[in-house]
Every structure is written in C-alpha cells, then in structure tokens.
C-alpha positions in Angstrom: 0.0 0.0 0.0 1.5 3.8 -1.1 0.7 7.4 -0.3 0.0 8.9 -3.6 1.2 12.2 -3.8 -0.5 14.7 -6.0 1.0 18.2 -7.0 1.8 19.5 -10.3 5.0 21.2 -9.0 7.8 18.6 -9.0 9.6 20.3 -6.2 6.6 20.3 -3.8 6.5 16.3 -4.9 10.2 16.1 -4.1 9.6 17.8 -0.8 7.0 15.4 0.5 8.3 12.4 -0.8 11.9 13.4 1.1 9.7 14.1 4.2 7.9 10.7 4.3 10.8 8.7 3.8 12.7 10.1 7.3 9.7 9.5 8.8 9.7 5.9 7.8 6.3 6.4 6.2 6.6 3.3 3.8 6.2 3.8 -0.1 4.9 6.7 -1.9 3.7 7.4 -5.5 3.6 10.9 -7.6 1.3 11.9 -9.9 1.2 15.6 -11.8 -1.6 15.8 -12.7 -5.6 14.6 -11.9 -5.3 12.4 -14.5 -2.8 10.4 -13.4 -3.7 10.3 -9.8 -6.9 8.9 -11.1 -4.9 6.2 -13.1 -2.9 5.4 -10.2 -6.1 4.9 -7.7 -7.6 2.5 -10.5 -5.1 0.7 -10.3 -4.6 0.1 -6.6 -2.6 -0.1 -4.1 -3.1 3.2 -2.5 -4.9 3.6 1.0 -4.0 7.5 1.5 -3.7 10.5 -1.2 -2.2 13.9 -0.3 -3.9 16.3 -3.4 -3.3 19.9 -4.0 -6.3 21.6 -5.4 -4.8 24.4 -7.7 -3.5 22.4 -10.6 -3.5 23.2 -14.2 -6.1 20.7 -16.1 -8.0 18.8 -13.9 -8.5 20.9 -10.3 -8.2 19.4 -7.2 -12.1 19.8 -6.2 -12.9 17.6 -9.4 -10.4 15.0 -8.6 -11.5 14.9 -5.0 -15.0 13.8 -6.5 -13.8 11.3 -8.9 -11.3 9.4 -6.0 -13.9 9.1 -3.9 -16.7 7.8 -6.5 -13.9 5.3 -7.4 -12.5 4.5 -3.7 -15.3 5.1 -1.3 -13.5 6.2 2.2 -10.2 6.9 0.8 -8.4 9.2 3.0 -7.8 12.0 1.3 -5.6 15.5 2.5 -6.5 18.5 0.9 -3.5 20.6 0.5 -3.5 24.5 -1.0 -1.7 27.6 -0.6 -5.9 29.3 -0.7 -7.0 29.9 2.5 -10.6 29.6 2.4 -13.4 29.3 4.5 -16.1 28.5 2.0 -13.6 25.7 -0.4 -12.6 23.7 2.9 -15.9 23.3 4.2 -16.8 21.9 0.0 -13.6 19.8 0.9 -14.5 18.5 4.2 -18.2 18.1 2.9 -17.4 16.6 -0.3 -15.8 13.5 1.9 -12.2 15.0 3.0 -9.9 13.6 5.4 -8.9 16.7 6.7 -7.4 20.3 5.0 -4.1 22.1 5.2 -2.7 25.3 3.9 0.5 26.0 2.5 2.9 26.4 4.1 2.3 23.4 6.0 3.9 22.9 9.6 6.0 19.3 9.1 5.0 18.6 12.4 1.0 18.7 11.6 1.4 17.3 8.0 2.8 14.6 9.5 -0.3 14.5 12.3 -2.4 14.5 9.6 -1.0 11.6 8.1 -0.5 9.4 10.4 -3.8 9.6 12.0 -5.1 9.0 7.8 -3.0 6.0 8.0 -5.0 4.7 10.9 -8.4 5.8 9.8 -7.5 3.7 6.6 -5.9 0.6 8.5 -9.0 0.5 10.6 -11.2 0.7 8.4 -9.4 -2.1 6.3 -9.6 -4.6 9.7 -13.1 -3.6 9.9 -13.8 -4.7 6.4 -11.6 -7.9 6.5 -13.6 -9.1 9.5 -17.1 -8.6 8.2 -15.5 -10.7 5.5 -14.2 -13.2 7.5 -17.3 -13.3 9.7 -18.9 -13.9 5.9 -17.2 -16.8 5.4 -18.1 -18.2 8.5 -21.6 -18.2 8.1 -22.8 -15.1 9.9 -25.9 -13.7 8.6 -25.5 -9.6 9.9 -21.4 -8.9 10.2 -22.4 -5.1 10.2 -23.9 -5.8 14.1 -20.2 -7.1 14.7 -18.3 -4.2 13.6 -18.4 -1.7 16.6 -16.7 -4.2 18.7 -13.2 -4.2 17.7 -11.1 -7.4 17.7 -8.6 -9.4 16.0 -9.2 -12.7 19.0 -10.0 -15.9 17.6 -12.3 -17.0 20.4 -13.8 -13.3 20.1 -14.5 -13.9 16.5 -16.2 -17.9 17.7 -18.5 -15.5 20.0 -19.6 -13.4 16.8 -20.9 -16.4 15.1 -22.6 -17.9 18.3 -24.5 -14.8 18.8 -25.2 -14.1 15.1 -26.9 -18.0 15.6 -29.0 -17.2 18.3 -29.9 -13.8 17.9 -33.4 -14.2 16.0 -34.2 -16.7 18.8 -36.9 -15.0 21.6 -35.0 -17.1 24.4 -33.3 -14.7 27.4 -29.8 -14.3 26.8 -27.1 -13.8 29.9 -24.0 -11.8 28.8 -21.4 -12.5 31.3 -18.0 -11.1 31.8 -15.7 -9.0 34.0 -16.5 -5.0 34.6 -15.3 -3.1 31.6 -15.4 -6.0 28.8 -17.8 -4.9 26.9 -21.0 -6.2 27.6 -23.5 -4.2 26.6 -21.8 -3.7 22.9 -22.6 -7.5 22.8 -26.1 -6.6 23.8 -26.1 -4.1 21.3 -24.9 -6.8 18.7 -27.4 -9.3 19.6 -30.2 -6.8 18.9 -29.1 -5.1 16.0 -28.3 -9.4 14.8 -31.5 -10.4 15.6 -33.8 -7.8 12.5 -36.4 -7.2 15.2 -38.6 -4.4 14.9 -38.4 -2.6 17.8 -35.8 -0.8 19.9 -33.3 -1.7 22.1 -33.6 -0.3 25.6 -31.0 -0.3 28.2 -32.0 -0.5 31.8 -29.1 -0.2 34.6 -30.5 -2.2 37.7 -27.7 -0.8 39.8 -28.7 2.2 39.8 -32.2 1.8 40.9 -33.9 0.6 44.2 -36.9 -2.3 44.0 -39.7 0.4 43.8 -38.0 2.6 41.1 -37.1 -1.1 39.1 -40.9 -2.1 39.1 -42.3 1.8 38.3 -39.4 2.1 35.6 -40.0 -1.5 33.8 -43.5 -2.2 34.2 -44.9 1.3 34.8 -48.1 2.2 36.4 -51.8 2.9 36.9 -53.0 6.5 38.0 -53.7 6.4 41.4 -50.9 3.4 42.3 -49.3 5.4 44.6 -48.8 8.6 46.2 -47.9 11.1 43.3 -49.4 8.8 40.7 -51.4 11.1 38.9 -51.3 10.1 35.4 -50.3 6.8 33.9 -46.8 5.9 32.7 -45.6 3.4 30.0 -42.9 1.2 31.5 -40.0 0.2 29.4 -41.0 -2.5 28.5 -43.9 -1.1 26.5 -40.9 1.1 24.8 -39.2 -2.2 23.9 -42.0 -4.1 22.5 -41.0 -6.4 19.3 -37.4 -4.6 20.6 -34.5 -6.1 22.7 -34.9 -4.9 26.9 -31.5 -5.3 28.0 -30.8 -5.6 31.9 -27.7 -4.4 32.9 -26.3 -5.4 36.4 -29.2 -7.9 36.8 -27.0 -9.7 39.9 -27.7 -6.5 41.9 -32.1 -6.8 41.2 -33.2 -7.1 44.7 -35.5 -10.6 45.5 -38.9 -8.8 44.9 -37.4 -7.8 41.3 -36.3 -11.1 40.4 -39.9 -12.7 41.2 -41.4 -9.9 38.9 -38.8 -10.8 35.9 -39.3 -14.4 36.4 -42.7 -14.2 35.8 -41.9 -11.9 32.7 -39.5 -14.4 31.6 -42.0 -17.5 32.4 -45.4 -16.0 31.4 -44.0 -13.5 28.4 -47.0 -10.9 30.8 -46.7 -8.2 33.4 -48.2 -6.1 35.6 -48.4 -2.5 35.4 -48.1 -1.3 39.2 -51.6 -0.8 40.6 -53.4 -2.9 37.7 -55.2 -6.6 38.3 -55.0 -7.2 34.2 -51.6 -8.7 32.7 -50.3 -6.9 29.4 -49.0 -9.3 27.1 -44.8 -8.6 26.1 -42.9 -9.4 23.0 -39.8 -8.1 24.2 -36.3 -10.6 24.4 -34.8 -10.1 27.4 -31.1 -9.9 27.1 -29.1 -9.2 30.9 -25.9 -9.0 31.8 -23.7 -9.4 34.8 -20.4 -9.1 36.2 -21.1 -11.5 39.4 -20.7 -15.7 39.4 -24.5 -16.1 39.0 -24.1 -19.6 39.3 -22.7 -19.5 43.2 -25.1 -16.7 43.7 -27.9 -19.2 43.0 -26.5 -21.6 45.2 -25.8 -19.5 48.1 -29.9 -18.3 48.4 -28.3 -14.4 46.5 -29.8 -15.3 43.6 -33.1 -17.1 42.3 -32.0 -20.2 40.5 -35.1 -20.6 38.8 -34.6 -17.2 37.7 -31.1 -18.3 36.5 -31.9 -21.3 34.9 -34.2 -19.1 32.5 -32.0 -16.6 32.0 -29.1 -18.6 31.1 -31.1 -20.3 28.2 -28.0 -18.9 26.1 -24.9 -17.9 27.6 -22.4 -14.9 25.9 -18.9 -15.5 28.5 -17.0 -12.4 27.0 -12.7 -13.1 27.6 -11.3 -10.2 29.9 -8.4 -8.0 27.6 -6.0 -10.1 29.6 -6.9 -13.2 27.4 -6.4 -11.1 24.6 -3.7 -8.7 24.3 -3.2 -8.6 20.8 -6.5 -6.2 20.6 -4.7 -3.8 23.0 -2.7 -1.7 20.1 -6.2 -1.1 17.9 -8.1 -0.2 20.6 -5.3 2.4 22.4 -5.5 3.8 18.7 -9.3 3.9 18.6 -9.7 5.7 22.2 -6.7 8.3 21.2 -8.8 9.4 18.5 -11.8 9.7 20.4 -10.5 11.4 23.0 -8.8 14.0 20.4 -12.6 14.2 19.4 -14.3 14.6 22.5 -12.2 17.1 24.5 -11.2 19.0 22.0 -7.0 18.6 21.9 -4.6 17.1 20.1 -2.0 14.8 21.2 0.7 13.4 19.7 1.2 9.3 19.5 1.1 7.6 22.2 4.9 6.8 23.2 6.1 3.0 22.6 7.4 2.5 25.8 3.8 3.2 27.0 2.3 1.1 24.6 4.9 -1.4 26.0 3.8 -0.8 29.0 0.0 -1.3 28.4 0.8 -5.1 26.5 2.3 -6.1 30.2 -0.3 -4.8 32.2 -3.5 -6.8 33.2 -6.0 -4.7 33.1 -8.7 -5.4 36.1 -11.0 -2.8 34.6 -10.6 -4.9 30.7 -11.4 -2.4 27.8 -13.2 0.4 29.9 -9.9 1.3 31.7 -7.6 1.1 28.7 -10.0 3.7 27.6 -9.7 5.7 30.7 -5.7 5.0 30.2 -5.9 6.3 26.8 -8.0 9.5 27.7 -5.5 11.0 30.9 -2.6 10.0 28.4 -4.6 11.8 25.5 -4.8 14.6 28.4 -1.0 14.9 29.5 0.4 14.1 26.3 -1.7 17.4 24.4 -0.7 19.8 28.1 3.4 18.9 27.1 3.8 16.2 29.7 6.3 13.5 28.8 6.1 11.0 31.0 3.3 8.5 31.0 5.2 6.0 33.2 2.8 7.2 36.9 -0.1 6.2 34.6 0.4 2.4 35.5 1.5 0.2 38.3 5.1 -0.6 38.4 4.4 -4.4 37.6 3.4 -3.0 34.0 6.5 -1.0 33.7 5.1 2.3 35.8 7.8 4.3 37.9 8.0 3.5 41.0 8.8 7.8 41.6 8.2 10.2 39.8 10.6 13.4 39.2 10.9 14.5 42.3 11.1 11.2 44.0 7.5 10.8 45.6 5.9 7.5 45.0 4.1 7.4 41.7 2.0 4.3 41.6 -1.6 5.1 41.8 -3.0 3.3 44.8 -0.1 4.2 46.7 -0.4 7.7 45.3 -4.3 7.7 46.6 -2.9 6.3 50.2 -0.8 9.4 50.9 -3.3 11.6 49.1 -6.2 10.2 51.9 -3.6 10.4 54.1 -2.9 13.8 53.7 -6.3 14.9 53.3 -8.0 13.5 56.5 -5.3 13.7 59.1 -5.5 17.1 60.0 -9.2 17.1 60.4 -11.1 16.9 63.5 -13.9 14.8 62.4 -14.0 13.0 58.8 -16.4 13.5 56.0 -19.3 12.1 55.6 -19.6 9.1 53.0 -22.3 11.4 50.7 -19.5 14.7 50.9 -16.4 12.9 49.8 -18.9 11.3 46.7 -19.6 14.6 46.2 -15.9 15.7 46.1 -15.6 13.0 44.1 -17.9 13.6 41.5 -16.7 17.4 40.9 -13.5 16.5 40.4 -14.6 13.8 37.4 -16.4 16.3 36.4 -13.2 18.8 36.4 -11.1 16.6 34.6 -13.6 15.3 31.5 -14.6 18.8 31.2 -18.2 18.2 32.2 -18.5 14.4 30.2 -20.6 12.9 32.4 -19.4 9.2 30.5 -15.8 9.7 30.7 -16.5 10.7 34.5 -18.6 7.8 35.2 -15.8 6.1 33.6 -12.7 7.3 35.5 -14.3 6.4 39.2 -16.1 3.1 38.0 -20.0 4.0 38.6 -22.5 3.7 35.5 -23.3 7.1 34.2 -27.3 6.8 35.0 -25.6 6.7 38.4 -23.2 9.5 38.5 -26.3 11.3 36.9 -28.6 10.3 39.7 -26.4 11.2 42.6 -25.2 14.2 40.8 -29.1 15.3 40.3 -29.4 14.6 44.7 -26.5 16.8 45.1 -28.2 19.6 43.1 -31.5 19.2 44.4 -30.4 19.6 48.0 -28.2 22.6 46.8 -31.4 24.5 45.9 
C-alpha cells in the first residue's frame, strides 16, 4: 500500500516524498496531474492521497470527486496555498480527510497523516472481518463491527451470537467489569432484525420500587404522586431487545417480577389486576458468578436457569492482548474528538507498558488509560510511566522522587487529606468531592467521568441530580 502524492510542481512532490521517507512512512507514489492520480487509484494499491487543489487541467475539487466515486473512504488530505473558509468546508463536505494550507507545519502534515494511515488501516480490519465473519456463516457482520477485535475466540462469539440472535429465548452476557457487555447486547439486537428498539435499563442504579415503576410502569392512582399513567419500558421495547444491565444486583422482589416476565411473556403494570402481554427478548448482563449466587440463596436459581437459556462469556483484555494496540489507537482518536485537543502518538514505551499490564478494569480502563494519556500528552507532559503500576512497567517515583503508583499515590493523598481534620467527612461529601473533580477533569463528560471512578453514568447522573437538588 502507497501514499499517492498529488502536485503539479515537481519540487513540492520532491519535498513530501523526502519528508515521508525520514519518517519511515513506507512507499509513496507521484502523480502531476488529476489524470494520473486517477490512473494510479484504478489501479490500486493506494490507501492515502495527499492532493493539492490548484492544478492546471483537472482541479483538485474535481479530482476529489472522482477518488472518492472510485474509492469510497479513501483518505484524502487536501492541500493549497488558498485559505478559504467556503472551499474547505466543499472539501471536508465533499468527503475529505482533513485540509491544510501551505505552508504546512511538518509537524502537523505529518499528524495528519498518520492519523489518515490509521483511519485507513482501521477501516481495512473492519472490512476484513465482516469478511471473514462472511465466510463463516454469519448472517448480519455489520452488528459485529463496533466491537473491535482481532481474537480468535472473540470472532467464535460473533458467530454464536449471530446464531441465536433471531431466537426469543433470554440471553445472559457474562463477563468482568469493563469488557464490553453491553456492545454485545447491542450486537445481539441489532443481529436479531427485530422491529423494535433496544432499551437499556441499569438495575444498579435503581432501588426495588424505582425497578418495578421504571420497567412495568403504572396505573393513575398506584401510589402517592401517581397522577397520570406511565408506560414502562418495557412497552418502549415491544418487538425490541430490553436489556438488563447489572441484573445480579435486582433485589428478590425484582427477580420474582422478571421471572414471571420471563416464564409468562405478561406483566403487571403497578396498581393494575390485568396482565399486558410482552414481545420483548430479554437480554441481561452481569459481572457477578451467577451460578454461586444461585446456590448461596443471593440469587433465584429458577430465575437463572431461564436466563441462562443462552450464555455470551465475553474473555477479559487479559486473554487477549493482541486487541490492545487497535483499541489504544481507537480511544486516542476519540478522546482528540471529545475534548477537544490534540495529542501526539502515544509513546512506545507506553504502549509497551500497556501489553504487560493486566488490566482489572478490561477495555473500559484502557480507555480511561488512553484518555489521561490523550490529556498529558496534548498539556506537554512527557512521561506517562505514573499512569500504571510498576508491575506494568510504571515508575516506581516520579521526578521528584515521591511515589508514583496510583493506589499508593491515593494512600498518601487520603492520608494527607483526613489527618489534620477533626472529624472525617461524611460518605455522601467525599462522593460529592468526588464527583466534581470527574467532572473537572472530562470537562463536564458525564461518561468519561462515570468512567474514570467506576459507577455507570445513569448513576453519576442520579447522585449528581441529589447533590443539586439539596443545593437548591
């Protein structure tokens, strides 16, 4: 695979191609012309073009046009020495990868490209893997291709779900916190051509009274501030997929209501003596050993039993390290995206570092890794090594010789904090501490705060909501 370089001033080809090569940046091909670039796409073999838009014959805009008709999600860098408003947002509308002005900084051509380069790989593992997952018989590979993986046993998952996903039978993801479980809900569904919705419900975040009210809804009249009647969820999911997240923590009186959901395919809005009739597939998912939980009394086992009618165990990142580099490279985009910065590669001996490291929070803390390094790395800082624990390849100090690994960090940090004070904090003012400073560091994204202290967002959004209600 080339860079195809198009400019019809042989010095400015000369320039780039010079460029590329101390960067290491593989093969490149020139073209003078629109013509030829054309040629050279239609012949293939090129997964990024660099194409300056004053040229004498065919203009840039035109060629643009063409590339992409012919390649569909070629990368392509718009280069000119016109700075305009109005012909970069034609560019960037007409399917650009991104546009640059002469002179061009090195430094951000180079940005440019490499982040092209990964756009273009990705995409290409993306399109090898629905074809892989065509050849092995799966019916829907376009429900696979959020969740990114190169695993073998990942790839035997995608064609067991892709066989039971048009069944109605309950479905129990399973998996540590962080693995991705409900983007194999979200697979399941969008596998299964059903009609309706999917709607996500996140038991741990609600008590028994708000799980029934929420799920089933009510009758006017049900209860004290019932004063109209509300749909349930379930309603919202009809001929849809209702997926239960954190079903090990539904309290007893919740499990008897989904059993008989599960059993009896009715329900009962709270306050009403007449069933409603659901066509819903339940798909839950859980992080706990369901199995000891049914045997220790925590857990209905007839409730299990149902549920587990089809199993999806999803590997921890652990068990899979080779997805580790493509998925550092996904989040580094995104967080460039979604806090507005941008930040350089991320260093090898950090990526090193994150191929040794075990990751207890799976794919949700890589992402959390990837962010805070997105962070540092765009504020100048050039050490990542306090990011991990030492057994990864972390510092044990950092500059100035102060412990650096994190839980040891938080010890001295708690320590610090609380030893001067007469009486401690209340469990509800430290969350709300907490929460502020989440908040601080995403810049207000309630996910990536959620994320980075390990509570579902529909729960940092509840308490958050509490702590502003009593503020008023």
């Amino acid at each position: 695979m080339a860079i195809l370089l198009v400019d019809d001033e042989v010095h400015a080809l000369r320039a780039y191609e010079a460029q590329f090569l101390a960067e290491g940046l593989g093969e490149t091909r020139s073209a003078a012309s629109g013509a030829e670039a054309l040629r050279a796409i239609g012949e293939g073999g090129v997964e990024l073009m660099l194409l300056d838009l004053r040229m004498t014959g065919m203009q840039g805009e035109e060629v643009l046009a063409e590339a992409l008709r012919m390649r569909p999600g070629l990368p392509v860098i718009v280069i000119t020495a016109v700075n305009e408003a109005e012909t970069a947002v034609r560019c960037i509308a007409a399917g650009a990868y991104d546009y640059l002005v002469k002179p061009v900084d090195p430094a951000r051509l180079m940005t440019s490209v490499r982040k092209a380069l990964e756009f273009s790989e990705l995409r290409e593992e993306n399109e090898a893997l629905a074809e892989t997952l065509r050849d092995g018989g799966v019916r829907a590979p376009e429900a696979f291709a959020p969740i990114l993986t190169r695993d073998a046993r990942m790839r035997a998952l995608f064609r067991y779900v892709d066989s039971i996903s048009r069944s109605s039978q309950p479905v129990l993801v399973s998996g540590e916190t962080g693995v991705g479980k409900e983007l194999f809900a979200r697979a399941i569904h969008a596998a299964s051509g059903r009609k309706g919705e999917l709607v996500s419900v996140n038991i741990a975040g609600l008590d028994e009274e708000s799980f029934a009210d929420s799920l089933f809804g009510h009758k006017r009249g049900a209860f004290t501030g019932a004063d109209r009647e509300r749909a349930g969820l379930i309603e919202r999911a009809e001929e849809g997929t209702l997926f239960l997240d954190e079903i090990g923590e539904l309290g007893e009186r919740g499990q008897v209501r989904l059993l008989r959901l599960l059993q009896e395919r009715e329900y009962y809005p709270l306050g009403s003596d007449l069933p409603r009739r659901s066509s819903a597939r339940v798909v839950a998912a859980t992080n706990r050993d369901l199995a000891a939980a049914a045997k220790d009394g925590s857990f209905r086992p007839d409730l299990f039993y149902r549920l587990q009618l089809h199993q999806v165990r999803i590997p921890p990142l652990r068990e899979r390290r080779g997805d580790i580099p493509a998925l550092a490279g996904v989040f580094l985009r995104e967080a460039e995206e979604e806090l507005g910065i941008e930040a350089p590669d991320l260093p090898q001996a950090f990526e090193d570092d994150l191929l040794r490291y075990d990751f207890p929070g799976n794919v949700r803390e890589l992402r959390a890794l990837v962010f805070e390094a997105a962070s540092r790395l765009s504020s100048g800082v050039d050490s990542l090594a306090s990011l991990l624990p030492p057994a990864a390849g972390g510092a044990q100090t950092d500059a100035e010789g102060r412990d650096a690994r994190p839980e040891m960090a938080w010890d001295a940090a708690a320590g610090g904090l609380f030893s001067s004070l007469e009486s401690l904090p209340t469990l509800e003012e430290v969350e709300d501490l907490l929460i502020a400073e989440a908040m601080r560091r995403t810049g207000g994204n309630r996910t990536l705060a959620a994320d980075l202290i390990g509570v579902a967002r529909q729960t940092l959004i509840r308490r958050a909501k509490r702590r502003d209600d009593e503020a008023q």
